[in-house]
N, CA, C and O atoms as CSV, one atom per row, in Angstrom:
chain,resi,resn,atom,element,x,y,z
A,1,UNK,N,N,0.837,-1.179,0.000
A,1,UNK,CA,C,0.000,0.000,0.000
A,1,UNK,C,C,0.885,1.248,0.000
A,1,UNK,O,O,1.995,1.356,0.523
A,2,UNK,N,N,0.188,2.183,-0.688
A,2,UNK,CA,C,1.197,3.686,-0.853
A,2,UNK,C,C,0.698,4.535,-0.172
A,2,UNK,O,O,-0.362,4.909,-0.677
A,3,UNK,N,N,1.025,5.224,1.083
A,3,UNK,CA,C,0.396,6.311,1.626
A,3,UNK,C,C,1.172,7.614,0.946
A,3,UNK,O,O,2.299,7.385,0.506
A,4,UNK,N,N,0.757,8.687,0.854
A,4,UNK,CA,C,1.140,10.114,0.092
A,4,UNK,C,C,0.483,11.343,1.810
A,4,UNK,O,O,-0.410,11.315,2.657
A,5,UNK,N,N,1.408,12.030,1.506
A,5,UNK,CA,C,1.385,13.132,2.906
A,5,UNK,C,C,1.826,14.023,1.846
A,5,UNK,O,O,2.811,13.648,1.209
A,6,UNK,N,N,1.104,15.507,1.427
A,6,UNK,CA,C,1.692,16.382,1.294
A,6,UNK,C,C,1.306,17.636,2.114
A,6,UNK,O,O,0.340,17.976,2.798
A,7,UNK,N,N,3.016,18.411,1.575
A,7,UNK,CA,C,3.218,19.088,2.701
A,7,UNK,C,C,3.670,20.469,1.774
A,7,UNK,O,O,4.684,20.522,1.079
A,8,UNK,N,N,2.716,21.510,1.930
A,8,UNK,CA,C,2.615,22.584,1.128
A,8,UNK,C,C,3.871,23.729,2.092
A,8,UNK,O,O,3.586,24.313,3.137
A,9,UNK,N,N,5.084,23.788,1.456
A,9,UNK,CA,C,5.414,25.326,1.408
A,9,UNK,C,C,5.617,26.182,0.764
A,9,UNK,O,O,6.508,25.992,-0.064
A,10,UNK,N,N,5.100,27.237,0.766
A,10,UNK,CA,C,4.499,28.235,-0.126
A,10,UNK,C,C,3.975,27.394,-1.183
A,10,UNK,O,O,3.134,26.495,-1.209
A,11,UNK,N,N,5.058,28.205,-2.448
A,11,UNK,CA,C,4.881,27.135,-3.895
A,11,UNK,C,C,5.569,26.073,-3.831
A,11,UNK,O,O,5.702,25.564,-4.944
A,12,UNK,N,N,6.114,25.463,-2.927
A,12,UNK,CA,C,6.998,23.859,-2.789
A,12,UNK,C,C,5.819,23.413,-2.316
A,12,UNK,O,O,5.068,23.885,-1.462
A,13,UNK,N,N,5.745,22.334,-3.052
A,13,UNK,CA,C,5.249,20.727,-2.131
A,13,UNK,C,C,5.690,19.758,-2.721
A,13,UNK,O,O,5.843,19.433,-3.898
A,14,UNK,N,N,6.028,18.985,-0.964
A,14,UNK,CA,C,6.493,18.071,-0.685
A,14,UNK,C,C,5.476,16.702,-0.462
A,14,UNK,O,O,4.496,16.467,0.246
A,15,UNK,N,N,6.273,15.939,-1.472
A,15,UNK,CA,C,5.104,14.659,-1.041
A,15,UNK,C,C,5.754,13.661,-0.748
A,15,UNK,O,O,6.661,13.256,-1.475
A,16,UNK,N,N,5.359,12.987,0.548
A,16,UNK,CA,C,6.113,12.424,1.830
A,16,UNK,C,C,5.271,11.090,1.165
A,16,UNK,O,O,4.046,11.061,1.039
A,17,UNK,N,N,6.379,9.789,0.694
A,17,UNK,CA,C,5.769,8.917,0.276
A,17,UNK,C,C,5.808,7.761,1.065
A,17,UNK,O,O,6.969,7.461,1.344
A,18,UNK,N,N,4.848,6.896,1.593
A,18,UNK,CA,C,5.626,5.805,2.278
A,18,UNK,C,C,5.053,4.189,1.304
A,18,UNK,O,O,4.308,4.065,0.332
A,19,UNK,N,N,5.598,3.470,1.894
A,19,UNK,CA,C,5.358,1.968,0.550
A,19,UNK,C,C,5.623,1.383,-0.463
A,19,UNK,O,O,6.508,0.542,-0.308
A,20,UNK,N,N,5.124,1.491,-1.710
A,20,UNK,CA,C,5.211,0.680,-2.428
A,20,UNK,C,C,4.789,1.765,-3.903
A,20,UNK,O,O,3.584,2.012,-3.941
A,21,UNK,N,N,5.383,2.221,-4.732
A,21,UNK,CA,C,4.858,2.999,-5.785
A,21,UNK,C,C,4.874,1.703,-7.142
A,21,UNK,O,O,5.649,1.721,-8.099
A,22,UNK,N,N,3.989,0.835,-6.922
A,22,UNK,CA,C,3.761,-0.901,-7.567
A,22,UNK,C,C,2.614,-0.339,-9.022
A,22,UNK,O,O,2.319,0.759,-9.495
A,23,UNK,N,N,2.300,-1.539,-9.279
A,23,UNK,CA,C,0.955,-1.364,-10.135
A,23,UNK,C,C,-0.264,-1.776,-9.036
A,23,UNK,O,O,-0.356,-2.685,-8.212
A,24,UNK,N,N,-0.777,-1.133,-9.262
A,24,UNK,CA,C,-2.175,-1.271,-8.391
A,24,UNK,C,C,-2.449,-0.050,-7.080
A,24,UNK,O,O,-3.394,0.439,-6.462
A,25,UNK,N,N,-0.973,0.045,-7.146
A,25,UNK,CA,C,-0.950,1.623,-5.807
A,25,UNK,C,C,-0.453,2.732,-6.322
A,25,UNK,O,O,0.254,3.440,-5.604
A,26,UNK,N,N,-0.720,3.101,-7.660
A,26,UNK,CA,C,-0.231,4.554,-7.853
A,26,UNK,C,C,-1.225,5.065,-8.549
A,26,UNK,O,O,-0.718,5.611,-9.528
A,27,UNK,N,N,-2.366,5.180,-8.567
A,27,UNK,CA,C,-3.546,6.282,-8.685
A,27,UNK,C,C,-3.147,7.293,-7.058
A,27,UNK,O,O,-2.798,8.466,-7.189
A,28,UNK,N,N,-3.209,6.943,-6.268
A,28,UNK,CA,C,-3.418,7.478,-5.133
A,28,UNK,C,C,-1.980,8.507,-5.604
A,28,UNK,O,O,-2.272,9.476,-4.902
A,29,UNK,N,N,-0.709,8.912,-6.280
A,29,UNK,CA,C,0.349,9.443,-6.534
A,29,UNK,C,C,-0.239,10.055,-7.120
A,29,UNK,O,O,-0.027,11.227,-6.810
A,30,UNK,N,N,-1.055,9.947,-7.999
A,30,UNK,CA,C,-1.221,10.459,-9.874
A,30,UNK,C,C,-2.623,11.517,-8.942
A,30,UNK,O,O,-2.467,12.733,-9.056
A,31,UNK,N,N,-3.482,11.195,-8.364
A,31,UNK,CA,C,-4.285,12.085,-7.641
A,31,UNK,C,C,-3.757,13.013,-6.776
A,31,UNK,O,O,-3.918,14.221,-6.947
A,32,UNK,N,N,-2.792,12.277,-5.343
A,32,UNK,CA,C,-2.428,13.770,-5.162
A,32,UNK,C,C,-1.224,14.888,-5.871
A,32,UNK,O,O,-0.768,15.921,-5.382
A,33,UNK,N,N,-0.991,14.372,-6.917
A,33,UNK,CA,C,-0.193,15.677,-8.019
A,33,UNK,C,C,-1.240,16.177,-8.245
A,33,UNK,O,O,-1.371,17.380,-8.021
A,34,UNK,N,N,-2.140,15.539,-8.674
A,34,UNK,CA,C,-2.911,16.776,-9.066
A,34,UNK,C,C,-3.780,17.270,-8.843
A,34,UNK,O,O,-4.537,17.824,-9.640
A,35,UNK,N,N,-3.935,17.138,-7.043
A,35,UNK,CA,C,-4.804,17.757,-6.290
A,35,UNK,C,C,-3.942,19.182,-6.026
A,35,UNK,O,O,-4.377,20.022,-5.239
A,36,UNK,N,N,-2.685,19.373,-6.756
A,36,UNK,CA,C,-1.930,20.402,-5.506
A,36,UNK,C,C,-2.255,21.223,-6.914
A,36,UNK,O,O,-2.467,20.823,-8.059
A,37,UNK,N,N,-2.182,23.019,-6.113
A,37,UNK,CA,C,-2.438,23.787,-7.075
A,37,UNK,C,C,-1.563,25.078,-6.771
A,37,UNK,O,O,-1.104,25.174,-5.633
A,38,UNK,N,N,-1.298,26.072,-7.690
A,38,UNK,CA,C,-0.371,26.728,-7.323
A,38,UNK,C,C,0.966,27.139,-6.828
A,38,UNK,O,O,1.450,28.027,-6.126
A,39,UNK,N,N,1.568,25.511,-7.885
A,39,UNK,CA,C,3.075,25.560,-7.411
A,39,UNK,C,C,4.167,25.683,-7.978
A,39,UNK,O,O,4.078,25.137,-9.078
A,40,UNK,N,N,5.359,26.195,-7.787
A,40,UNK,CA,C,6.315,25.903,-9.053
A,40,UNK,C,C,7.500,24.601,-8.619
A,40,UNK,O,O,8.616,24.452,-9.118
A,41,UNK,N,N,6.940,23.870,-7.689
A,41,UNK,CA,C,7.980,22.755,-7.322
A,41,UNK,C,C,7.679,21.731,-6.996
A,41,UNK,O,O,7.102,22.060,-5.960
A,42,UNK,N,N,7.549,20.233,-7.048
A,42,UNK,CA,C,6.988,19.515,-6.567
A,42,UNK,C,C,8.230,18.429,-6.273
A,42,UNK,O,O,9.006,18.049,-7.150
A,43,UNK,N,N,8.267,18.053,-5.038
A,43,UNK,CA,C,9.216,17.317,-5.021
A,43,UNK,C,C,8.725,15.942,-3.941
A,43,UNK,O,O,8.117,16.086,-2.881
A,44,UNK,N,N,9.206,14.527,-4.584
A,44,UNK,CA,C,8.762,13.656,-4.008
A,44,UNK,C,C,9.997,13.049,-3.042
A,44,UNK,O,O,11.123,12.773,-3.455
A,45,UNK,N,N,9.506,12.901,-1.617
A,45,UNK,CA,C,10.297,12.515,-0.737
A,45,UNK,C,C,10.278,10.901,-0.665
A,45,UNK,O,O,9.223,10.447,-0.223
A,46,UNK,N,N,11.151,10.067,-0.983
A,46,UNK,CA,C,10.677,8.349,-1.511
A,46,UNK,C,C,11.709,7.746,-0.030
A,46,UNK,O,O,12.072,6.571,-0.079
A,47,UNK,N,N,12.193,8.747,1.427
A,47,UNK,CA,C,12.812,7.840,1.974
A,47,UNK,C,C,12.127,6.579,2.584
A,47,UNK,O,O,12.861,5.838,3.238
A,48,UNK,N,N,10.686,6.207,2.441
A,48,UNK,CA,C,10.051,5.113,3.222
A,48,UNK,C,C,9.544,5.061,1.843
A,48,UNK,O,O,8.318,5.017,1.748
A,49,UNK,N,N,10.224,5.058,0.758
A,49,UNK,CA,C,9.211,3.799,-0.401
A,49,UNK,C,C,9.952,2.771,-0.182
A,49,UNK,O,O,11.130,3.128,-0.191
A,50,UNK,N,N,9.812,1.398,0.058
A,50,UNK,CA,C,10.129,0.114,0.028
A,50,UNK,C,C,10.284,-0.600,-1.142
A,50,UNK,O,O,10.981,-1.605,-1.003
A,51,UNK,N,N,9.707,-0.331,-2.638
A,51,UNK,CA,C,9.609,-1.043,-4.039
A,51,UNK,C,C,8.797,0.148,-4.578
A,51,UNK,O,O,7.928,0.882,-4.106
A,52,UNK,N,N,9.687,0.000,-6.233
A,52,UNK,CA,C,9.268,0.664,-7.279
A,52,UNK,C,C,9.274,-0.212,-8.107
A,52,UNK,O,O,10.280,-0.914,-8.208
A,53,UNK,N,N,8.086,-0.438,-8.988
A,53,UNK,CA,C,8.039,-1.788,-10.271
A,53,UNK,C,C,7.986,-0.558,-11.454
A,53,UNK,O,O,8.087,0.666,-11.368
A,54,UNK,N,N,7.745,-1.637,-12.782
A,54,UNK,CA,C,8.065,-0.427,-13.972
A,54,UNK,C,C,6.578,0.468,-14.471
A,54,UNK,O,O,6.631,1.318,-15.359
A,55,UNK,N,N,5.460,0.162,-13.840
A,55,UNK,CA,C,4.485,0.621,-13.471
A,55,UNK,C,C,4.609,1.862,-12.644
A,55,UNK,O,O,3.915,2.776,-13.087
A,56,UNK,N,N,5.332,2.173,-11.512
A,56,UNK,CA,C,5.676,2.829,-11.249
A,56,UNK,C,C,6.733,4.332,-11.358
A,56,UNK,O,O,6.744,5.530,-11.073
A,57,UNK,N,N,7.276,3.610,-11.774
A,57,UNK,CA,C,8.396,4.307,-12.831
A,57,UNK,C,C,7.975,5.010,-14.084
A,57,UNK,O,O,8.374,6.152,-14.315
A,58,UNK,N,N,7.264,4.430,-14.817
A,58,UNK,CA,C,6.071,5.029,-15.562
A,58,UNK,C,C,5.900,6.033,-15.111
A,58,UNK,O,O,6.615,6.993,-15.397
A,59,UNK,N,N,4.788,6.108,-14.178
A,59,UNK,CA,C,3.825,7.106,-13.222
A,59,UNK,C,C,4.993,8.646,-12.933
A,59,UNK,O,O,4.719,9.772,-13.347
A,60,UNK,N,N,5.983,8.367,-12.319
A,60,UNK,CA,C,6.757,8.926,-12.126
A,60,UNK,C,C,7.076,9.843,-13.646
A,60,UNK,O,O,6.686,11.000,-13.799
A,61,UNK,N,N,7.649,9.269,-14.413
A,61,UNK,CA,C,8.121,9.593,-15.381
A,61,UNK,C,C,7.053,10.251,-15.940
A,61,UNK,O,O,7.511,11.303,-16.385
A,62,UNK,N,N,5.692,10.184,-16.187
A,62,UNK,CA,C,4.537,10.604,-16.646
A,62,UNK,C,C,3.995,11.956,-15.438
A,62,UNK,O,O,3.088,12.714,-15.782
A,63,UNK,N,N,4.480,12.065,-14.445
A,63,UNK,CA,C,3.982,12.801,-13.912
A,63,UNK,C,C,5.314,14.248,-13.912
A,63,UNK,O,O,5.000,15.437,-13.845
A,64,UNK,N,N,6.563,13.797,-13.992
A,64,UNK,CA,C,7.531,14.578,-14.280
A,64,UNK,C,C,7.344,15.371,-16.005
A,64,UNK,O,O,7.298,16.551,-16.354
A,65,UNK,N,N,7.300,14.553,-16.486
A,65,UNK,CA,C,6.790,15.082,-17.902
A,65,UNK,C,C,5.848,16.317,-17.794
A,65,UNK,O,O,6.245,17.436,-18.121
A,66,UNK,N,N,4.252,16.028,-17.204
A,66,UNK,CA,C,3.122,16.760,-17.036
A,66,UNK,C,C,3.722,17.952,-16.086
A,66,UNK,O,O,3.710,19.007,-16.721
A,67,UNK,N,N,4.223,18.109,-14.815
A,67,UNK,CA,C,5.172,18.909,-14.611
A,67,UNK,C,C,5.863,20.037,-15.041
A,67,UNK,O,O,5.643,21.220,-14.784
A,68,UNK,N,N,6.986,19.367,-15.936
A,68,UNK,CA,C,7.549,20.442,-16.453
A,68,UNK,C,C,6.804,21.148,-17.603
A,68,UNK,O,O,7.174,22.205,-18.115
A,69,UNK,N,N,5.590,20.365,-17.988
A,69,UNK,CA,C,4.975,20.814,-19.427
A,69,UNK,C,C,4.618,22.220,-18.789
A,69,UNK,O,O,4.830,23.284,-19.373
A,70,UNK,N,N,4.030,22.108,-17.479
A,70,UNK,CA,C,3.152,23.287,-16.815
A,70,UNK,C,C,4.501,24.280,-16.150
A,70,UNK,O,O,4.510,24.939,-15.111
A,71,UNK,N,N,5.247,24.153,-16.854
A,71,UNK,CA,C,6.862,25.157,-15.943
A,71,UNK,C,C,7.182,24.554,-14.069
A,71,UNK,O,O,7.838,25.283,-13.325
A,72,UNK,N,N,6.679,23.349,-13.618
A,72,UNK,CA,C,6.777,23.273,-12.484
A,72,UNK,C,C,8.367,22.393,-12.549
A,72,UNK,O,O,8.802,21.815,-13.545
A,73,UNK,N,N,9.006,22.488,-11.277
A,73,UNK,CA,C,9.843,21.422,-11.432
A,73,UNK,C,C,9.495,20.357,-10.108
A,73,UNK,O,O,8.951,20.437,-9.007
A,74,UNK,N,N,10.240,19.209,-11.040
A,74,UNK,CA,C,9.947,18.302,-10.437
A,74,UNK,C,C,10.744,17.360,-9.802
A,74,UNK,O,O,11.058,16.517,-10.642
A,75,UNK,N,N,11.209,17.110,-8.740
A,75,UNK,CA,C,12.603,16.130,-8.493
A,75,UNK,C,C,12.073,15.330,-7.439
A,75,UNK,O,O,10.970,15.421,-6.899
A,76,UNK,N,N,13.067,14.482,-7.203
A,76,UNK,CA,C,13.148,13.432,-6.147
A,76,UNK,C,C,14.495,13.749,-5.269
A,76,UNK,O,O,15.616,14.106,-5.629
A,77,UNK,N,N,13.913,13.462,-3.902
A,77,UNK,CA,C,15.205,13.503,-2.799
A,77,UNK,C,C,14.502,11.976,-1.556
A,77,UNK,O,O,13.518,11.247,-1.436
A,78,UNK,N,N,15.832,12.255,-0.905
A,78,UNK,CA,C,15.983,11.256,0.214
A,78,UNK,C,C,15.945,9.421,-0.538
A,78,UNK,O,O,15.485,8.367,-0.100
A,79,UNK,N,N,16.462,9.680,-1.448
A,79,UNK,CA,C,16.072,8.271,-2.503
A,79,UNK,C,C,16.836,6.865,-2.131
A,79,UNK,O,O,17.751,6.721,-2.941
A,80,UNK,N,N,16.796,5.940,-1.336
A,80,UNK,CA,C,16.991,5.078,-0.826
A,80,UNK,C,C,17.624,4.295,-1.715
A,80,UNK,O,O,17.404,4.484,-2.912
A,81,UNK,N,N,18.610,3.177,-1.257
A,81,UNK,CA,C,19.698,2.269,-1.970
A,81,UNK,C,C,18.542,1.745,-2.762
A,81,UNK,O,O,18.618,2.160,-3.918
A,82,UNK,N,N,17.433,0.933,-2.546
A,82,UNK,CA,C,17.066,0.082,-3.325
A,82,UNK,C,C,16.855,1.302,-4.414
A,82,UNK,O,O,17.720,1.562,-5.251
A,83,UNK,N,N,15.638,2.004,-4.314
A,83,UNK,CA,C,15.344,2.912,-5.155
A,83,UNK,C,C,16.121,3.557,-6.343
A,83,UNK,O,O,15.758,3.623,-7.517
A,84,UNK,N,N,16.984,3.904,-5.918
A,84,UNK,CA,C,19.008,4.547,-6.530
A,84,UNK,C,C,19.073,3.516,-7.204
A,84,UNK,O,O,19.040,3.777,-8.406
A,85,UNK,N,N,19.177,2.090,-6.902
A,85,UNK,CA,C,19.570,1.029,-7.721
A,85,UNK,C,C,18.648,0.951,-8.782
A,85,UNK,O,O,19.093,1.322,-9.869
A,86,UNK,N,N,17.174,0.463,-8.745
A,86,UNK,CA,C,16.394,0.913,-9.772
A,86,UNK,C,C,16.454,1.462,-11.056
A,86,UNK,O,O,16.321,1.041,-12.206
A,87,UNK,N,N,16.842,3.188,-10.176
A,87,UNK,CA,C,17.110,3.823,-11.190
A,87,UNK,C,C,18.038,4.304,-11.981
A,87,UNK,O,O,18.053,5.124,-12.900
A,88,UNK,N,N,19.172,3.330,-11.204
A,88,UNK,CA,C,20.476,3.185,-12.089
A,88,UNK,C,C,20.324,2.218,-13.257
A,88,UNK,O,O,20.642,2.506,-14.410
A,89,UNK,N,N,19.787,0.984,-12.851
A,89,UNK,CA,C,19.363,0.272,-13.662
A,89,UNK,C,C,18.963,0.455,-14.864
A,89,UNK,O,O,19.505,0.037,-15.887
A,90,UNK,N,N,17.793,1.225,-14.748
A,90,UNK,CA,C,17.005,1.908,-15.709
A,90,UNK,C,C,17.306,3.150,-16.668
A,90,UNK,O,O,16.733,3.725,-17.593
A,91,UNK,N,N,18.347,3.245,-16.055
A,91,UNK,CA,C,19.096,4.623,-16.528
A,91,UNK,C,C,18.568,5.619,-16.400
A,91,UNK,O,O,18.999,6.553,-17.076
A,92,UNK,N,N,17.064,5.933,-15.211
A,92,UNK,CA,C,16.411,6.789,-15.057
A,92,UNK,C,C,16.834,7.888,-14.119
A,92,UNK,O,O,16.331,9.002,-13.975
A,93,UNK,N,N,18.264,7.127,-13.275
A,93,UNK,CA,C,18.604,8.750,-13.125
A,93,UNK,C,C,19.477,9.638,-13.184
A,93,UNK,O,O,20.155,10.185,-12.315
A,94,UNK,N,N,19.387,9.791,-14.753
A,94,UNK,CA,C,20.266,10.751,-15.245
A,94,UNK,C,C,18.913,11.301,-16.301
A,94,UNK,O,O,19.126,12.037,-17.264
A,95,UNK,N,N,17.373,10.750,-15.886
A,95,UNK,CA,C,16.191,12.284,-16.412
A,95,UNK,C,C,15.544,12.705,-15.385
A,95,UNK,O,O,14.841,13.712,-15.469
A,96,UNK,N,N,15.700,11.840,-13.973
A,96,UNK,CA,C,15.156,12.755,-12.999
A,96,UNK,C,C,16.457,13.730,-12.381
A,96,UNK,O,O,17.664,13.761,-12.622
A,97,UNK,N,N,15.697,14.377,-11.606
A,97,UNK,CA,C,16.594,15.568,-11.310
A,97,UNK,C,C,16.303,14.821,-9.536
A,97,UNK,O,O,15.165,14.504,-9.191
A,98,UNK,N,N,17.581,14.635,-8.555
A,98,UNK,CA,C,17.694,13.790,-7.843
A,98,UNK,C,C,18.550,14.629,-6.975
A,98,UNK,O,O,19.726,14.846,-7.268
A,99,UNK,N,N,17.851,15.216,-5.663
A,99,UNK,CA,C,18.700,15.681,-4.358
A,99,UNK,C,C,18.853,15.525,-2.882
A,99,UNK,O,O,18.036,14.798,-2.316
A,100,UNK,N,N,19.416,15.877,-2.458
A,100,UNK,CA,C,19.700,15.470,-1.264
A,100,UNK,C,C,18.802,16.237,-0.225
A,100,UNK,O,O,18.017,16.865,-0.934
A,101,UNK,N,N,18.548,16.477,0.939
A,101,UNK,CA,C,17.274,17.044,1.340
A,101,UNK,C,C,18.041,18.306,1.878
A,101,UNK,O,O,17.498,19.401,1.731
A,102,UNK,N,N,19.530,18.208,2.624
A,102,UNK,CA,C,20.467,19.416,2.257
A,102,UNK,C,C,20.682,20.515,1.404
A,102,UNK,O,O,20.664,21.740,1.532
A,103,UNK,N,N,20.950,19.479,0.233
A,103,UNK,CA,C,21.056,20.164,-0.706
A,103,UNK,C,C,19.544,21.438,-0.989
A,103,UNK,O,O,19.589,22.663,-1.096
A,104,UNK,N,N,18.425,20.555,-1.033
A,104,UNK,CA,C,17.335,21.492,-1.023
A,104,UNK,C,C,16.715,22.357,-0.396
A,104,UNK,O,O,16.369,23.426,-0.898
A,105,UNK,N,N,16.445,21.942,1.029
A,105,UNK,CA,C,15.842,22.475,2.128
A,105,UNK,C,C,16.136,23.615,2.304
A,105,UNK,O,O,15.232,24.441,2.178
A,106,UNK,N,N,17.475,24.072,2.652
A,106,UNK,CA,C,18.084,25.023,3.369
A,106,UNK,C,C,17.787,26.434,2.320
A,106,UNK,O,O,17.446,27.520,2.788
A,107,UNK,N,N,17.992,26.175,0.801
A,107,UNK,CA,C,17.227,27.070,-0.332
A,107,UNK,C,C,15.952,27.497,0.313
A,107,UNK,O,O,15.925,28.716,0.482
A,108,UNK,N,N,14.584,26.685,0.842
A,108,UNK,CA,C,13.766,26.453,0.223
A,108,UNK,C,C,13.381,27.440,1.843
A,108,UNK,O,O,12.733,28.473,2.008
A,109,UNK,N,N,13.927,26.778,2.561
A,109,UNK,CA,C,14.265,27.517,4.714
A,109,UNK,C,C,14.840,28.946,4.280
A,109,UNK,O,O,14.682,29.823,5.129
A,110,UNK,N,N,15.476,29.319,3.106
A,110,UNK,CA,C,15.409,30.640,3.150
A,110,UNK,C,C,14.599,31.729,2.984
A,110,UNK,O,O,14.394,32.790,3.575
A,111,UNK,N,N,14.105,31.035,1.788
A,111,UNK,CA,C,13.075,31.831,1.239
A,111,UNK,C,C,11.973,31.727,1.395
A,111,UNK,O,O,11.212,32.534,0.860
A,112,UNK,N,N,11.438,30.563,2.285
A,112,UNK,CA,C,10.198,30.738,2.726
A,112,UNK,C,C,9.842,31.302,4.440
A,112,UNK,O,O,8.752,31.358,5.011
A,113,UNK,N,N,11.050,31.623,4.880
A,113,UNK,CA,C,11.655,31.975,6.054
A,113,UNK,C,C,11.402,30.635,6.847
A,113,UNK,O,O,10.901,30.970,7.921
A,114,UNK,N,N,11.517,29.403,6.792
A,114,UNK,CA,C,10.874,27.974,7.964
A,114,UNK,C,C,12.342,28.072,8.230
A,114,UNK,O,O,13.216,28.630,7.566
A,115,UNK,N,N,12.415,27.402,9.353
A,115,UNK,CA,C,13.217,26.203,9.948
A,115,UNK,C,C,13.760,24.697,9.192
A,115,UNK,O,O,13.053,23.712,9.404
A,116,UNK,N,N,14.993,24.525,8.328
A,116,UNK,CA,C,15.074,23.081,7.888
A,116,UNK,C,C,14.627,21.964,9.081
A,116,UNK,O,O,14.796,20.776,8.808
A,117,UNK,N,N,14.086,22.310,10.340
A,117,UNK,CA,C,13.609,20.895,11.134
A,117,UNK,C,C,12.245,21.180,10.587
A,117,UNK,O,O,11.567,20.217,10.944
A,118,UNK,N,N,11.494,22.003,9.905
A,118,UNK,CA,C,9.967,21.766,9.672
A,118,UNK,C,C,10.038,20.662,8.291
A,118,UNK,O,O,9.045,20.055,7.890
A,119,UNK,N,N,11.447,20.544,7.655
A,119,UNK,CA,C,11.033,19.191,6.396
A,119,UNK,C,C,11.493,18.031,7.287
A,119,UNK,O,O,11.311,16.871,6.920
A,120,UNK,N,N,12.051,18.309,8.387
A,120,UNK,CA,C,12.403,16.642,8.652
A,120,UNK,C,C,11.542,15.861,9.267
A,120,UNK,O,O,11.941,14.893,9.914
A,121,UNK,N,N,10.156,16.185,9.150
A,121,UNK,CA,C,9.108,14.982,9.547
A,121,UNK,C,C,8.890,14.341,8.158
A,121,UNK,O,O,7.885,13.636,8.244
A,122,UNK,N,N,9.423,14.291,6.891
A,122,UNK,CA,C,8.786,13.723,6.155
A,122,UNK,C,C,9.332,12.019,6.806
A,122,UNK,O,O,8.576,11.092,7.098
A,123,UNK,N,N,10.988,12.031,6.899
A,123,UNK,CA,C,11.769,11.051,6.704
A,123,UNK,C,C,11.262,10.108,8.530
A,123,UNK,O,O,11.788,9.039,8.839
């Protein structure tokens, strides 16, 4: 099962994923993208996804696409060994755009004036 938590700052949201992004559990992904409105960033937090199948990967890839079509960007952070492996595999990540929560946060803690401890409940 895939649970999705998002977590609106300003125009960032964060979607706190936990489970399985499989075939059969990613409508619930593909709905909340596009329940969120008014953003220019969307970034998926995958440190508690457990399995990605190519169904998934899909979804991903289809929802990064739709994304940037609309000027939003779209990346992945906190991306776990299995996950990384995946998408080495796949050679998928060298088209996602892939960071560290460092790397992002502290940007994101500036300008929205937060605290980087308000992203660390995703993980």
């Amino acid at each position: 099962m895939l649970n999705v938590n998002a977590k609106n700052f300003g125009t960032v949201a964060i979607l706190c994923l936990q489970g399985q992004i499989v075939n059969g559990e990613t409508e619930i992904l593909r709905n909340a993208l596009y329940s969120l409105s008014e953003v220019n960033a969307v970034i998926l937090d995958l440190a508690r996804v457990t399995a990605v199948d190519a169904r998934g990967l899909g979804l991903m890839l289809e929802l990064r696409e739709q994304a940037e079509a609309k000027g939003i960007r779209f990346e992945l952070t906190n991306v776990t060994k299995m996950v990384s492996r995946v998408l080495e595999v796949t050679r998928l990540d060298s088209v996602f755009e892939i960071t560290a929560a460092v790397e992002f946060f502290p940007a994101v803690s500036r300008s929205q004036r937060m605290p980087v401890a308000a992203f660390a409940s995703c993980a």
